[in-house]
N, C-alpha and C positions, 0 to 999 in steps of 0.2 A: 265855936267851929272846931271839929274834930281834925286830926292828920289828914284821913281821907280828901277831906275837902280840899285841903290845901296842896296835895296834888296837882302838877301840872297834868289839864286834860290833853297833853302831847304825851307825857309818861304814862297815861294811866292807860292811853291806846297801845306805846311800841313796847312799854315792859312784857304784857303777854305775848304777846309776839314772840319779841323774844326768848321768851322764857320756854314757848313751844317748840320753835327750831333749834335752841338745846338739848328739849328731850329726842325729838325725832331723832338726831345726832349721833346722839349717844346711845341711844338703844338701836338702833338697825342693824339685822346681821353684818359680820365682813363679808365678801366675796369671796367665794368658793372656787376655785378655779378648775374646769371640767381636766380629767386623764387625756393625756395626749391621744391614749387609742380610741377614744370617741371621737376625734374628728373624722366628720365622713369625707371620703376620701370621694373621685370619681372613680365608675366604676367602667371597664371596658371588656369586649368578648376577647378571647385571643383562639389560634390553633397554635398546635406544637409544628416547632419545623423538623421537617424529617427527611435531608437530604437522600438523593436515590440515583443510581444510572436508571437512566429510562432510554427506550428508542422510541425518539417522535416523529409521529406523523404531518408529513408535508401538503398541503392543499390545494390545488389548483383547478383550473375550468380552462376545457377547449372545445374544437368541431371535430369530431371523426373524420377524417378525409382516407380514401382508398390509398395504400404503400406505391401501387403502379397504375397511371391510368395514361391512357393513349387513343388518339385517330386514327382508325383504320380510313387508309386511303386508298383506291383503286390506282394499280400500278400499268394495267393495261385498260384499253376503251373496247366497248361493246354495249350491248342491251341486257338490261339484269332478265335473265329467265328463268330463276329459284330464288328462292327464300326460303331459312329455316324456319320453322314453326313457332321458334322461341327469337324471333327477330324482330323483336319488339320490346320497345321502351322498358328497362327493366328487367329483363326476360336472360336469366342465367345459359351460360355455355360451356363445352368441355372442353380442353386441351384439344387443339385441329380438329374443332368439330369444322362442319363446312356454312357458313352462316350466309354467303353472298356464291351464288354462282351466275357468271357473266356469261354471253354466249362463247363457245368457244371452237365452232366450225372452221371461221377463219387460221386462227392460231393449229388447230389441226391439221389443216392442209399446209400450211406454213411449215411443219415439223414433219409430213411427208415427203415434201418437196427436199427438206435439210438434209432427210436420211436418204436420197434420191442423189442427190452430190455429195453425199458420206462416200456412198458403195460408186461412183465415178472416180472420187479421187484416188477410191482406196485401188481400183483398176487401174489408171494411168499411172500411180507410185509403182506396180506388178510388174506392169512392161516396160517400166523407164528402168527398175531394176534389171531386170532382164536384157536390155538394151546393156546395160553397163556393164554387164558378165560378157557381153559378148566383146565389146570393144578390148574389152583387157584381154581376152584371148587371140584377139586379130592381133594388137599390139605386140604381146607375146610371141608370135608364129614372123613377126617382122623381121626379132632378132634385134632390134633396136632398145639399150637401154633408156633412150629420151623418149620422153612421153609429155603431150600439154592435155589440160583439163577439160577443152572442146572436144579432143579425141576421148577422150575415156566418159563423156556425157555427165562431167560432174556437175554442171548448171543446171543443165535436165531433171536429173536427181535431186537435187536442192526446190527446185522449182515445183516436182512432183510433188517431196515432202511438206513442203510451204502449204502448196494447192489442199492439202487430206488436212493439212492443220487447219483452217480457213475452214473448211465443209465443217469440221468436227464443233467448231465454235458457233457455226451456224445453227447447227442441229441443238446445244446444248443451248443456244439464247432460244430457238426456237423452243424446244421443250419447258424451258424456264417462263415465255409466257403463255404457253396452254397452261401452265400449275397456278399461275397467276391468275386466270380466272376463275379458279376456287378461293375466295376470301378464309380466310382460318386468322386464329390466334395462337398463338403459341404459350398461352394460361389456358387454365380455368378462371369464368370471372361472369361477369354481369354487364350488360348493354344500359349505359345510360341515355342515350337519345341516339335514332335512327336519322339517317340523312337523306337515302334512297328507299327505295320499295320495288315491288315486282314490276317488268316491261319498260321501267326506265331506262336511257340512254346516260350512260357514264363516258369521262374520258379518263385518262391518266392524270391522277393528281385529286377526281370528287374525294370529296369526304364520305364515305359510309357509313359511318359510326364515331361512334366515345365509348369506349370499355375502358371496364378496370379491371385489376383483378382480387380474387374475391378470397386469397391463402391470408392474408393480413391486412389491419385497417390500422392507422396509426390515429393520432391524437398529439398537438404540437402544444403542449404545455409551458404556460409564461412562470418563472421562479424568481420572485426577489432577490437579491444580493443574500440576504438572511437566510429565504427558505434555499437557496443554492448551497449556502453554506452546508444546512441542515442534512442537504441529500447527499454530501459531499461527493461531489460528481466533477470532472477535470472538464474544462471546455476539449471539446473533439471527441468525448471518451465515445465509443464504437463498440458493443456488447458483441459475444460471442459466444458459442459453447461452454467456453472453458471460463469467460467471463460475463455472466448474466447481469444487467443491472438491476437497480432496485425494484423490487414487487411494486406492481400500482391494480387498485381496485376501480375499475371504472363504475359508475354508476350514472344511470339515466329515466327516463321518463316518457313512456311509450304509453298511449293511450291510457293515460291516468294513473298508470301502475310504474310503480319503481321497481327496475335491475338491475345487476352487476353484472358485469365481467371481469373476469379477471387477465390482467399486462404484465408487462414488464418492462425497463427505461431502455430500449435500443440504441439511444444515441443523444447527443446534446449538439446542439449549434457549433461552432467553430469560434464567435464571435458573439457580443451583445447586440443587441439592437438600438442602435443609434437614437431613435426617436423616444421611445420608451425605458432603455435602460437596465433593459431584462434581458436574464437568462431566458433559453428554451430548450425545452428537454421535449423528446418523443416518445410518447409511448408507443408500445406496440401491440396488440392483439393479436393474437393466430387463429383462424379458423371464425372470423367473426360470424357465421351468419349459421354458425352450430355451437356458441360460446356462452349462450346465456346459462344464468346461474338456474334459475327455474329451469330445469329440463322441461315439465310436464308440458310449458307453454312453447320454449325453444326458443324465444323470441330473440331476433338478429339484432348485430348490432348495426343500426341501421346507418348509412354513410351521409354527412350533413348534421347528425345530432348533438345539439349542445349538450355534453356530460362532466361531468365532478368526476376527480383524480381525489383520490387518496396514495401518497407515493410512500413506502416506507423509508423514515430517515436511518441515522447512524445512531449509534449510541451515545451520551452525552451522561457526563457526570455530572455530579454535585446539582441536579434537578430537584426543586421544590414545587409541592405541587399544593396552591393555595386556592380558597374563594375569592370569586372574582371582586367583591368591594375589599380586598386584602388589601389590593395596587390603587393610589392614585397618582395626580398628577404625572401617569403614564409608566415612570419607573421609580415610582416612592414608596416604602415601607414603612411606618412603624414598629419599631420593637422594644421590648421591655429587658429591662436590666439590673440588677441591684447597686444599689447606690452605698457610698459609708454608710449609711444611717440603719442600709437592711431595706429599704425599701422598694418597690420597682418603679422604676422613672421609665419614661419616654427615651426613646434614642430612636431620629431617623436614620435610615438608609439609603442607598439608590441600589438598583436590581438590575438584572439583563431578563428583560422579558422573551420568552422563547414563542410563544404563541399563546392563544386564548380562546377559551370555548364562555357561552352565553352562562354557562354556571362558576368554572374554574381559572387558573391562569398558571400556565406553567413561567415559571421564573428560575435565575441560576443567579445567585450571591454565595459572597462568605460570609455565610452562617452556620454555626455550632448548630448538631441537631441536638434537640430540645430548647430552643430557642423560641420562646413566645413574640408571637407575631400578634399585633393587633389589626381583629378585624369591623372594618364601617365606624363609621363617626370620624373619622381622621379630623373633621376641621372643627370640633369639640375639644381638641387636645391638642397640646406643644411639645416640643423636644424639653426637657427637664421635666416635664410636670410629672406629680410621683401618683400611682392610682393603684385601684385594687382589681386583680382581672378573674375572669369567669372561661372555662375555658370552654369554648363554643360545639354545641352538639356534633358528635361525630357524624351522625348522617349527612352532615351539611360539606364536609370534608373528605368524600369515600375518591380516594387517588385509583381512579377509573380512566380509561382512555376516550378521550373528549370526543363528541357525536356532533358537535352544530359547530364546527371551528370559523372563526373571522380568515376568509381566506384572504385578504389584502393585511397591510400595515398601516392603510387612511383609514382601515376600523377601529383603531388602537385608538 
């Protein structure tokens, strides 16, 4: 029997074994450890910040309503026996044009009869005067300093006088209602609904009309606390010559087609509104129904129409003006910063968002311009985390003045 044989067949299985997991062992390369600047980092878009004053624009929606409208009411009674031509629903008028004429026979003869005891009284005061010259010369020839006021006809005279003042007021209420049966306004303006028409019987007090007038249209504009801020306007302010309020661009939508007009803020409320909690400001328009911006079409600004306000703000500092996946969680930022190492970490922010259009977001923080902002992915990334960024196409960034703005703060 050779060695071999007398090997344990337990040895003669784990010796190679073992003797295999020595070589592998021992010969396999060490481990190489990769250069720190191979690891991939994440990667994120950024813009540059590039603080700015800017003046922004304020946004709001209201109804055109006419500056003056009023009821013409009939202030004497008779039977209507004219109408003007344009005396109908809609239908434009001039300063005292004559729009209602009543009959006015009665009231004629009423104002003859007045000037009839005009010229009686103003006779009876002639010779009550004349009476009274004479007493004082009788009195005089008596030779008597004493004299009572029965002899000299100062009652008389009194009473004369009284009596010509009395005629005179007759004659002037009488005249005053023959003029009353000519209906006028004292604008120029437009007839919104008719009440009476030709042959009718009116008394004192019918309604005849609803006019308005037609020199200015306003527009009652609601403003957030924010966008109030924006327009920095004092509760009560009252515009004037010498103090015009802010420019506002009306725009509207008349038969399919969009127009402007152009305003200006005449006035602000005195108070908020209780329910709502809103400013209101008014604009004004002059000349609405010769104001539109297309001349060729002319097109009025029509009284009742829902329009969009563009109001201009004040100026504001330290404005950035970002894409709109810049912001989330409403007023959060990321930004990048170098760390000891040299790196750029994460660092959130919080921001004053000023308004926002469907592309952009104006915001106001402290931030250094050149200040990389990271933009979209936010919930990809953390505050520390350290990344490498790309700085995001300019077209996507052009600090333009925003066209589609979120006009409330529940869009934010």
């Amino acid at each position: 029997m050779n060695w071999w044989q007398r090997i344990p067949l337990t040895v003669k299985i784990l010796g190679p074994g073992l003797l295999a997991v020595v070589v592998v062992a021992t010969i396999k390369p060490a481990p190489v450890p990769l250069p720190q600047e191979e690891v991939k980092l994440p990667e994120v878009q950024v813009v540059i910040a590039e603080p700015s004053t800017q003046r922004l624009e304020v946004y709001s929606q209201g109804t055109v309503a006419p500056r003056r409208e009023i009821d013409l009411v009939a202030q004497v009674g008779g039977r209507v026996t004219s109408v003007d031509a344009d005396f109908v629903d809609g239908g434009f008028f001039t300063e005292g044009e004559s729009l209602v004429q009543i009959d006015d026979r009665d009231y004629s003869f009423a104002h003859k009869r007045a000037t009839a005891k005009v010229s009686n009284a103003e006779q009876l005061l002639s010779t009550e005067r004349g009476r009274v010259r004479q007493a004082k010369r009788e009195w005089r020839e008596l030779g008597n300093a004493e004299s009572n006021a029965l002899f000299l006809r100062k009652p008389q005279l009194a009473a004369a006088e009284a009596g010509l003042v009395s005629a005179q007021a007759d004659l002037n209420q009488a005249l005053l209602d023959l003029e009353r049966t000519r209906i006028t306004v004292p604008f120029a303006g437009r007839i919104r609904e008719i009440f009476v028409d030709l042959g009718q019987y009116v008394t004192p007090g019918t309604r005849i009309a609803t006019v308005y007038d037609t020199a200015s249209a306003e527009i009652r504009l609601p403003l957030s606390d924010r966008q109030a801020a924006l327009v920095d306007l004092p509760l009560g302010f009252n515009s004037s010559l010498e103090n015009l309020g802010p420019a506002v661009k009306i725009k509207g939508v008349i038969g399919g087609q969009s127009y402007s007009w152009q305003g200006h803020i005449a006035r602000t409320d005195a108070s908020i509104d209780t329910r709502s909690r809103m400013y209101y400001a008014v604009a004004e328009v002059s000349d609405p129904f010769i104001a539109a911006t297309d001349v060729s079409r002319a097109v009025p600004l029509i009284v009742g129409l829902f329009v969009e306000a563009e109001i201009d703000g004040r100026q504001v500092d330290n404005v950035i003006i970002l894409p709109r996946d810049a912001v989330f969680k409403r007023d959060k930022i990321y930004r990048l910063e170098k760390n000891v190492a040299g790196k750029k970490e994460v660092v959130a922010a919080q921001v004053e968002v000023l308004f926002k259009t469907t592309e952009q977001i104006w915001i106001r923080a402290d931030i250094a311009a050149g200040t990389e902002i990271v933009v979209g992915k936010q919930s990809y990334i953390a505050p520390g985390v350290v990344v490498n960024s790309k700085l995001l196409n300019k077209e996507n960034n052009n600090d333009i003045a925003p066209s589609e703005v979120l006009t409330t703060e529940e869009k934010s």
